[in-house]
VMD Tcl script that draws the C-alpha trace (Angstrom):
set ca {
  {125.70 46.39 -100.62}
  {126.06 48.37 -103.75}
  {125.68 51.45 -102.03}
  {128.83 50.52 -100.03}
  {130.63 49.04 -103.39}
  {129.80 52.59 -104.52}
  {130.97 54.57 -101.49}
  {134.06 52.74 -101.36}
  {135.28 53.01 -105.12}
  {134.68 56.56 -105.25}
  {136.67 56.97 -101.63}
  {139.42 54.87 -103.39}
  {139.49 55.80 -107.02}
  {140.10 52.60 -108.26}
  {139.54 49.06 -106.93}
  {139.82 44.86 -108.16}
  {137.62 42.63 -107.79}
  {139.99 40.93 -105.16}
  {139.88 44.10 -102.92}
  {136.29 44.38 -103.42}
  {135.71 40.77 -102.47}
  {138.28 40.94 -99.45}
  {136.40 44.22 -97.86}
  {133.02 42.88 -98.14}
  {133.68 39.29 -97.43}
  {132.03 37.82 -100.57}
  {132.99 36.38 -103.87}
  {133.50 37.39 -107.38}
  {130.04 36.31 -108.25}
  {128.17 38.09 -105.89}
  {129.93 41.71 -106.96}
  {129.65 41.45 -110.47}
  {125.94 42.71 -110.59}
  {126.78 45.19 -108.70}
  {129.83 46.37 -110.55}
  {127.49 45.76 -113.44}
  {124.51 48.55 -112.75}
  {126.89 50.50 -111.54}
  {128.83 50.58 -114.78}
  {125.64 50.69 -116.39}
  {124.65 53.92 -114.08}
  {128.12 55.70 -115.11}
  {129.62 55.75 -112.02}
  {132.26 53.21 -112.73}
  {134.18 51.99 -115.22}
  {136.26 48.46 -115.82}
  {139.44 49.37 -116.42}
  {141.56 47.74 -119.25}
  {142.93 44.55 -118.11}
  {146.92 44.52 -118.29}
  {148.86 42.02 -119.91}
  {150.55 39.26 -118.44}
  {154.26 39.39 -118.40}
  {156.41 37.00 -120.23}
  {154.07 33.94 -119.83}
  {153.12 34.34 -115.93}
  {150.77 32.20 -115.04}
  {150.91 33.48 -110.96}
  {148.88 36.39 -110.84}
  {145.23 35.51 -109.94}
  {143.22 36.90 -113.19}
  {140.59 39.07 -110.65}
  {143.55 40.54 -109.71}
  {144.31 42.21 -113.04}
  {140.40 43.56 -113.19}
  {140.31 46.80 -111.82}
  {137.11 49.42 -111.35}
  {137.70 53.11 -111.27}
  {135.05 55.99 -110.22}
  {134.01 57.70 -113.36}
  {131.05 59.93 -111.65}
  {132.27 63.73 -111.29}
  {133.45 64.68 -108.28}
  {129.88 66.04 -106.96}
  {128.57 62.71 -106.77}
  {131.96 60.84 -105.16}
  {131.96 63.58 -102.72}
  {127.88 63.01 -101.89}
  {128.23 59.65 -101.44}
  {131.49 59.45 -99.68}
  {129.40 62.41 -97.10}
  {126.71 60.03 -96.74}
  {128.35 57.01 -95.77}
  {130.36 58.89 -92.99}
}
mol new
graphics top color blue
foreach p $ca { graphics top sphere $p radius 0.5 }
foreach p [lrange $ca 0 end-1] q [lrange $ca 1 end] { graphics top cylinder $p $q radius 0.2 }
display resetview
């Protein structure tokens, strides 16, 4: 799976943890390794979370958590070629 995590931020540019989740029917849980070495590789990076407005409490926090590709473009385009 973190090949696919992989392909599909760099295809993206940016992605939450909610999108994530949705695409590969999973959980929070189960991505955050991933999203972890990945980090850890320099691929990705978390992005800073934004502020609630004005008190909100209706936004689901995962929402606000957000990944974007951080690899050059060599590497997003290799992996986006390989997973075609």
């Amino acid at each position: 799976m973190l090949l696919e995590v992989q392909s599909y931020i760099a295809t993206h540019g940016t992605a939450s943890v909610v999108d994530l989740a949705i695409r590969f029917q999973t959980d929070a849980e189960t991505l955050q390794p991933i999203l972890k070495k990945l980090s850890q590789k320099g691929r990705i990076q978390m992005l800073p979370v934004a502020a609630k407005c004005a008190g909100c409490t209706a936004c689901d926090p995962l929402k606000l958590v957000c990944y974007q590709w951080t690899a050059d473009r060599w590497t997003a385009d290799r992996w986006t070629a390989d997973r075609r």
